[in-house]
N, C-alpha and C positions, 0 to 999 in steps of 0.2 A: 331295729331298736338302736344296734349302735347307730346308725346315720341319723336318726331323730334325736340321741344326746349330740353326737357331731354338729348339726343344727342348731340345735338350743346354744349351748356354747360359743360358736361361733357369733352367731346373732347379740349375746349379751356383750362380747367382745368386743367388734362393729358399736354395738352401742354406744359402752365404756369412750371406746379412741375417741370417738363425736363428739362426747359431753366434754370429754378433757380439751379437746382444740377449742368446743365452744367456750367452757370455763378460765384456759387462758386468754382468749381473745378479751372478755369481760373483765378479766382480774384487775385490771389498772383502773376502773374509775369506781368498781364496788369497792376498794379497799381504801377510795378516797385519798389517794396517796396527792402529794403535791405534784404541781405538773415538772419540776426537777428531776424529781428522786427514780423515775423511771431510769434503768439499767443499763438494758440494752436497746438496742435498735428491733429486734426482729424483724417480723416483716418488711419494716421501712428497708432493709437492707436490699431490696432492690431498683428503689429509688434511686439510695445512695450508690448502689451501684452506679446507676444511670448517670449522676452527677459527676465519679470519678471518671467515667469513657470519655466524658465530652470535653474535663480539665487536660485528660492527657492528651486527647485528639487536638485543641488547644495549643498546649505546650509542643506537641510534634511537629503542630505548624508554626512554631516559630523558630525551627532551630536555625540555625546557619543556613544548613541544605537548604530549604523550603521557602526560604526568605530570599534567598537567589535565583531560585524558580520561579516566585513570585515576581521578582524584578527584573527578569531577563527570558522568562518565557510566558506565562499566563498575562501578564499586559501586552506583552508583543504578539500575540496573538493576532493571525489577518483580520479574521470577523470582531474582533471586538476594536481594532484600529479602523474597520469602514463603517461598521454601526451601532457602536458604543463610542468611543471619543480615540482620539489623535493625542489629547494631554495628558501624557504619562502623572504629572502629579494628580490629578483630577485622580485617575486611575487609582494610582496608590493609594488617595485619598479613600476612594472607594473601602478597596481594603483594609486597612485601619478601621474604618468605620464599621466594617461588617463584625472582626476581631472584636471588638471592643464590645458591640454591642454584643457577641456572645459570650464574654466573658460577665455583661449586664447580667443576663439570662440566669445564669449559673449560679451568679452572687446571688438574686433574689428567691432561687430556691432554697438555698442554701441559707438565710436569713429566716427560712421557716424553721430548719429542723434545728438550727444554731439556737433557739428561742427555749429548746426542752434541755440544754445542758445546765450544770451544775455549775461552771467556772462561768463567771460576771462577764470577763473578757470576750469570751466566745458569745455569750448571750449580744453584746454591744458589736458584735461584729458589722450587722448593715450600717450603723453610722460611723466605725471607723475604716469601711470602706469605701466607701462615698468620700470623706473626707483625705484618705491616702489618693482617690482619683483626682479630686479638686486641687489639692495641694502637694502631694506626694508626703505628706505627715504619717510615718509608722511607730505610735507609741511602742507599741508591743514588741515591735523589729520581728514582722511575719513573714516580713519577703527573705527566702531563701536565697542562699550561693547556689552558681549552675551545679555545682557538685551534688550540693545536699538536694536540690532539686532532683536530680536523677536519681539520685538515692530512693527520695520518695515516688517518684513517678514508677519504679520497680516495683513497691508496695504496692501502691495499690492499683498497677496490673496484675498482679497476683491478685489481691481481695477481687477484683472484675471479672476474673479468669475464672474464681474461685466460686463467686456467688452465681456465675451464670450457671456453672455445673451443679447446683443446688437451685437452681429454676428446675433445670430440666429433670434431676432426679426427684424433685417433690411433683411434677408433675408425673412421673412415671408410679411412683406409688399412689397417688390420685387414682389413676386408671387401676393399677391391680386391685385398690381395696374396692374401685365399682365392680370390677368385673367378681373381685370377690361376693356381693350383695345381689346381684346376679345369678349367681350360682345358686346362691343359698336359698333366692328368693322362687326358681325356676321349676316349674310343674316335672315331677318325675315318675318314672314309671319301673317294674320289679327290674327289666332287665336291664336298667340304666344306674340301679342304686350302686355297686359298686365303681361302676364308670364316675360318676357325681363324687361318689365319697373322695376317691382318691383326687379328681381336680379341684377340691375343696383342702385339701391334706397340701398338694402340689405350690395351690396361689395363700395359701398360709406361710408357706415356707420364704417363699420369695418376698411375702412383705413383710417378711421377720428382716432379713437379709438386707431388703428395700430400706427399712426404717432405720438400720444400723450405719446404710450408708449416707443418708439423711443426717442422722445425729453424727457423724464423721463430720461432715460437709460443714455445717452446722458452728461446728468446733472452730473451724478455720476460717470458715466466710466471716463477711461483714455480720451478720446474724447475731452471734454474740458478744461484740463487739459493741462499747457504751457511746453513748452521744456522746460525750466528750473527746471520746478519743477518734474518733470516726472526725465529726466535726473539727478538729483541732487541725488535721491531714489537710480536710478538704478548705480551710479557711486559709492556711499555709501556702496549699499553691495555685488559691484565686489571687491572693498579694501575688506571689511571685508571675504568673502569667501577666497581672496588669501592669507589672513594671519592667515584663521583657514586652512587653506593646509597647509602651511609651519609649523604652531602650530603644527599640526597632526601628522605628518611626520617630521620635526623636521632638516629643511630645513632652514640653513641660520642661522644668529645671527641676534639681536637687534629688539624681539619680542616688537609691542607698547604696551605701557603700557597700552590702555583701552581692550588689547584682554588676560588676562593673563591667564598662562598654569594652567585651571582650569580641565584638561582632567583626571581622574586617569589612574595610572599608564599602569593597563590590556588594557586603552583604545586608547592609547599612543603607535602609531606605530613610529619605525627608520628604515627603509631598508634601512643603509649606510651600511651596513658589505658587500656587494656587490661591489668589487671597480671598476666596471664598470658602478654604479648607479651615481645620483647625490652629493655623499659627494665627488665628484672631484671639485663641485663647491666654497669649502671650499679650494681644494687648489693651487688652479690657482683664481687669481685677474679679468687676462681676459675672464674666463671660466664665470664669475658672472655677466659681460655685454649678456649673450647671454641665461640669466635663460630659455628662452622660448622653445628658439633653442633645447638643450641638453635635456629637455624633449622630444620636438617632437623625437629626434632621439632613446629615449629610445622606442617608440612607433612600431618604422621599423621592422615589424618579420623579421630575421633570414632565410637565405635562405631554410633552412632547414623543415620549417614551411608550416602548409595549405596556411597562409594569403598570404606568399609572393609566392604562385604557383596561388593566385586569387583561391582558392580550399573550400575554410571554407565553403562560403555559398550551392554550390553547395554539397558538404560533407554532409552538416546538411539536405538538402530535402532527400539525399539518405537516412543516418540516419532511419528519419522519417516514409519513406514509407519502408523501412525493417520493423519498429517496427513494422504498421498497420500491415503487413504483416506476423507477426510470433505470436502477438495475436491470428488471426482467419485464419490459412493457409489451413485452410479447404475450405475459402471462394476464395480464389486465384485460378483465374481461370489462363489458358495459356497466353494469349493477356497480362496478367497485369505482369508476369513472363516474358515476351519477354522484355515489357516496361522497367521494371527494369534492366535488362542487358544491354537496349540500354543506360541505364543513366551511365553507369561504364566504369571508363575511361580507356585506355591501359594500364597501369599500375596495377592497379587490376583485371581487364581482365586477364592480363599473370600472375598472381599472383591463380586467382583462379583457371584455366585451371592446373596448378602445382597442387594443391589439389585434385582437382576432377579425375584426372591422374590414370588411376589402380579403380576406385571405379567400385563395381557392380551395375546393375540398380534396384535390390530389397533393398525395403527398408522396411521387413519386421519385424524387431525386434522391439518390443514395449518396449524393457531395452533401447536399446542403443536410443529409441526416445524419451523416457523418460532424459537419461543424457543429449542429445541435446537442451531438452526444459531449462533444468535448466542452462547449459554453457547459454542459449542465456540471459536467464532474468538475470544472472549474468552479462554478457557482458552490456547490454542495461542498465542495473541500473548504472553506471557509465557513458556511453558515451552518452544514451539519451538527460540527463540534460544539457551537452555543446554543443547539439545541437538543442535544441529547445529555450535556453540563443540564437544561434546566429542568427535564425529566428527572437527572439526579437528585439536582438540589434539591428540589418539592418531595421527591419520595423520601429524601431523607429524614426528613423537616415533620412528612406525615407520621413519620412511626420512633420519633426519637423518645419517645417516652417510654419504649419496651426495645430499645436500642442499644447492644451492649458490647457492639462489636467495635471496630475501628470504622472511624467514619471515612469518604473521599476528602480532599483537598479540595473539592472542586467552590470556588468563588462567586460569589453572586456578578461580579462585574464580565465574568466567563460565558456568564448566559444569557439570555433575552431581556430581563427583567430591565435592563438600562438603554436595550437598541433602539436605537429612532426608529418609531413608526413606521413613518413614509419610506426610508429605505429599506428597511424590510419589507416592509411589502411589493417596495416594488423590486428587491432579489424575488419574493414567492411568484410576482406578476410571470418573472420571465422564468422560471423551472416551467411553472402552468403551461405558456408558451411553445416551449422545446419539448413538452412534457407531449402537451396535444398533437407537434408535428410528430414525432417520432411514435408515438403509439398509431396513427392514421396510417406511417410509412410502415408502422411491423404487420398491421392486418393489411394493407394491400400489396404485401408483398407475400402474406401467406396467401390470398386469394388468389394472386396470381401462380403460384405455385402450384396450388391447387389445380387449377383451371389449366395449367399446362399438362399436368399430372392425367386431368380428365380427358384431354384430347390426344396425349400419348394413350391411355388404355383404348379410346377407343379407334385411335388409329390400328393397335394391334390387334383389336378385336375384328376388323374390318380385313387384316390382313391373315389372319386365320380361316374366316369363313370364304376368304376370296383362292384359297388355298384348296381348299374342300369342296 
């Protein structure tokens, strides 16, 4: 009897928390409220999370450090110097454009939730930033000093820090209160009731405990925390990220005066020497209504390119499984050899058939498999790197929406997405190449091992019984 009120209790409980989640969820549009007067954020608060990781990761990349990495190691890079471009401003240009456009990205989120606040200004946010990018116009003066930028960039990694640890503990009480319904819900029998009762007494306690540190959480995250002031933060330092781009880069006239060119010189990129970059926007009037635009379109690979054949990502798994493959081609069996040629598209296909053309099927010279080992780790030490940058980039890109960590650095101009074609392919023509002699030279140099191996056993076999 007491376990069947234990039960009943319990059960009316379980019901109770339901109704109330279900009846918060509902409360804002049965009370007919205006679409303002909403409070807080709740749940949105891990959108907004998501929006604050990607201003700082953003902002990170612009500091001094990272802006001289940029300019002295990720363009000087070998493989994006043999199959992406030679012209450093092109290059830079690149970057700029990618920047900007994620700072695009950010804004137009960010123009949704700006829409549910109370303050006018913050609701006008999309049009007075579009018009601070066109013209550099800050009625409001929302572009921050580096200082007060840091200031805030601390905020709200705390709130990011903060809301992700209340992802994870509202999912943990998630699971206790199923595992609690489970229990309750589970066929039992005389010698199991006090076993039941107590792990029903046990996962009560815990989501007592669970729900306190929930409503902790709760307290301190973005959660309770109002559109207004959520939105005010994150409006703050999409100004200020877009005027330490244009700082950086060196984009536009009529820098504010709380952002000033405190960059040294070595840190301080211009890729205007490119007149197909954005210093056209310096001189055309109507070219500066459309700052967004004219970057996306610096963005569009070139027909000539992996991106615009949809080739990069698939390029970089081929990549990848060559390198596994010319590490240990001892270990390459046939099946995984077939695999890799079903991955190769007609165009390297006809490309390598041309090479392989006239070759003998021995492949027994341990000079010439020696120079194939060293051509390959030669070749991979350059094109490895912008293919495993593009495996980053895309996984990134795949799950930034439930993304809340620190993102890589890594650049779209770092990866394939910009490499020419025909040089790449024809780097993968020759790994295939080196790849084919040196795995032919490991199995017939295991066979012959073998087969020396066979004729030693039965040499001694022979000289056993000759014994006897």
């Amino acid at each position: 009897m007491a376990l069947e009120t234990l039960l009943v209790k319990v059960k009316t409980a379980l019901s109770h928390s339901f109704d109330t989640v279900k009846s918060s969820t509902i409360a804002p549009t049965s009370r007919k409220e205006s679409k303002h007067e909403k409070s807080n954020v709740d749940v949105l608060a891990f959108e907004i999370a998501g929006l604050m990781s990607k201003l700082l990761h953003l902002w990170q990349s612009l500091s001094d450090k990272n802006i001289i990495r940029v300019r002295n190691e990720s363009i000087s890079l070998e493989g994006v110097r043999k199959i992406v471009s030679n012209d450093e401003s092109f290059l830079l240009g690149l970057a700029c454009a990618e920047m900007t456009e994620n700072i695009r990205h950010v804004a137009k989120s960010l123009s949704r939730l700006s829409k549910r606040c109370k303050d006018s200004s913050l609701r006008s946010f999309e049009e007075d930033f579009n018009r601070f990018a066109n013209s550099g116009h800050d009625p409001h003066c929302w572009v921050l000093s580096p200082k007060e930028m840091e200031a805030k960039s601390r905020r709200m990694d705390r709130y990011v820090t903060v809301t992700a640890t209340l992802y994870k503990e509202m999912e943990e009480l998630s699971t206790l209160q199923s595992s609690l319904r489970k229990t309750v819900d589970q066929s039992d029998n005389i010698q199991s009731l006090s076993i039941k009762e107590q792990k029903i007494i046990d996962l009560q306690q815990k989501i007592f405990w669970q729900r306190q540190e929930v409503k902790y959480l709760k307290e301190r995250s973005l959660w309770n925390r109002s559109f207004d002031t959520v939105v005010s933060i994150l409006v703050r330092s999409s100004f200020t990220v877009l005027a330490r781009i244009k700082l950086v880069f060196g984009l536009g006239h009529g820098y504010p005066a709380s952002l000033p060119r405190s960059l040294s010189a070595s840190a301080t990129v211009h890729p205007t020497e490119n007149p197909n970059f954005v210093s056209k926007l310096d001189e055309k009037k109507d070219l500066l209504n459309e700052f967004f635009e004219s970057n996306s379109k610096i963005l569009k690979p070139p027909a000539s390119t992996l991106g615009a054949a949809a080739l990069a990502l698939h390029y970089a798994n081929l990549i990848i499984v060559m390198e596994k493959m010319i590490k240990q081609p001892q270990l390459v069996g046939v099946d995984a050899r077939d695999d890799l040629y079903a991955m190769l598209p007609s165009s390297i296909r006809s490309s390598l058939r041309a090479r392989l053309k006239g070759v003998g099927f021995s492949a027994s010279d341990p000079a010439l498999a020696g120079e194939w080992r060293t051509a390959l780790v030669r070749i991979l030490g350059w094109l490895s790197p912008l293919a495993h940058n593009m495996i980053k980039w895309q996984s990134e890109r795949s799950f930034e929406q439930q993304n809340l960590v620190p993102k890589t650095n890594v650049l779209l101009l770092q990866t394939l997405f910009f490499a020419n074609k025909e040089k790449t392919e024809a780097a993968i023509t020759e790994l295939l190449v080196g790849l084919n002699y040196i795995w032919r030279f490991e199995r017939e140099m295991t066979a012959k091992a073998l087969f020396e191996c066979s004729n030693f056993n039965n040499g001694l076999s022979n000289l056993q019984s000759s014994a006897t």
